[in-house]
C-alpha positions as CSV (number, residue, x, y, z in Angstrom):
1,X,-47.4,8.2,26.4
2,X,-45.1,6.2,24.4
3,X,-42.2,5.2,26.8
4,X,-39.1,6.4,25.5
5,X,-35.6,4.1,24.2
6,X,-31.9,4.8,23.1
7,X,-31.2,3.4,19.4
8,X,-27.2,3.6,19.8
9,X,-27.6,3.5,15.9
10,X,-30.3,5.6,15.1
11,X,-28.3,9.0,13.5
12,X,-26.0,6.1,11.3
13,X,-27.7,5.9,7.6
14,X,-25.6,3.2,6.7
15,X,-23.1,0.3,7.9
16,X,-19.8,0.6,8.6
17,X,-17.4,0.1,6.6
18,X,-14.2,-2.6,6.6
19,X,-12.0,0.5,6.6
20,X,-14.3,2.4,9.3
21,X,-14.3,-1.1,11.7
22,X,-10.7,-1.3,11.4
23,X,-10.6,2.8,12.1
24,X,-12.9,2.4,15.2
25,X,-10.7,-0.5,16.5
26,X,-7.6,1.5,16.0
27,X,-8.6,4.0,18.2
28,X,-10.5,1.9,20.9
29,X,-6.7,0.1,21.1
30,X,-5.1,3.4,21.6
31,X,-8.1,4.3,24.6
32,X,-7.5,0.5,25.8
33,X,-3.9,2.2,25.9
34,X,-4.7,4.9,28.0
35,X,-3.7,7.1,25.0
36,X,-5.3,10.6,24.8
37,X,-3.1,13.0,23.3
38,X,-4.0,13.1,19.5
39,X,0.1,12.7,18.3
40,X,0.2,9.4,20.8
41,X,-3.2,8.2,18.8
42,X,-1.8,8.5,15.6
43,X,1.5,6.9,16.4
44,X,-0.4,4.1,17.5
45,X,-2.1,3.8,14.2
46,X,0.4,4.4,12.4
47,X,1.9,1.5,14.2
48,X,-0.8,-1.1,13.7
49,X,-0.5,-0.6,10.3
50,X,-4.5,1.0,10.3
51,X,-4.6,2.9,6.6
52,X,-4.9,6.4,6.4
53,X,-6.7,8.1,3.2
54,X,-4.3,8.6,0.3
55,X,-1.8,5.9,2.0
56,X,-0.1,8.7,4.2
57,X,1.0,8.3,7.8
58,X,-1.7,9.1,10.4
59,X,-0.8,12.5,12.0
60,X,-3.2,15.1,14.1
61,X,-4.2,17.2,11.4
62,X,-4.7,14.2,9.1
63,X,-6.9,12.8,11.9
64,X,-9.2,15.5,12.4
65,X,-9.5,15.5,9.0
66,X,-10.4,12.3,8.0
67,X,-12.8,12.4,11.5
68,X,-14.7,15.6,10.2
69,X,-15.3,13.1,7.2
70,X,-16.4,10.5,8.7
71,X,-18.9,12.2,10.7
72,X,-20.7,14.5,7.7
């Protein structure tokens, strides 16, 4: 039997991105935070400066959004 192993990458078919990276660090700040609430996350990005798509502010249903992207 071949023994079995988690590849933490293996669904990804490509590298991130500089603007994912930044993304993913955005929101691991705002977890560091103890922020949960989606409207508290996106303040926080919108704070750091992180860019949204089409140079609007981060808000909830700009977040979902741009996450249901991402993750197609």
């Amino acid at each position: 039997m071949i023994p079995q192993y988690l590849n933490a990458h293996q669904t990804r078919d490509h590298e991130p991105t500089d603007y994912e990276n930044l993304l993913a660090d955005g929101i691991e700040k705002a977890f560091a935070a103890g922020l949960s609430e989606l409207p508290n996350i996106c303040a926080m990005l919108n704070e750091d400066c992180v860019p949204a798509p089409n140079g609007m502010p981060w808000t909830p249903a700009l977040f979902e959004q741009e996450m249901k992207r991402l993750g197609a």
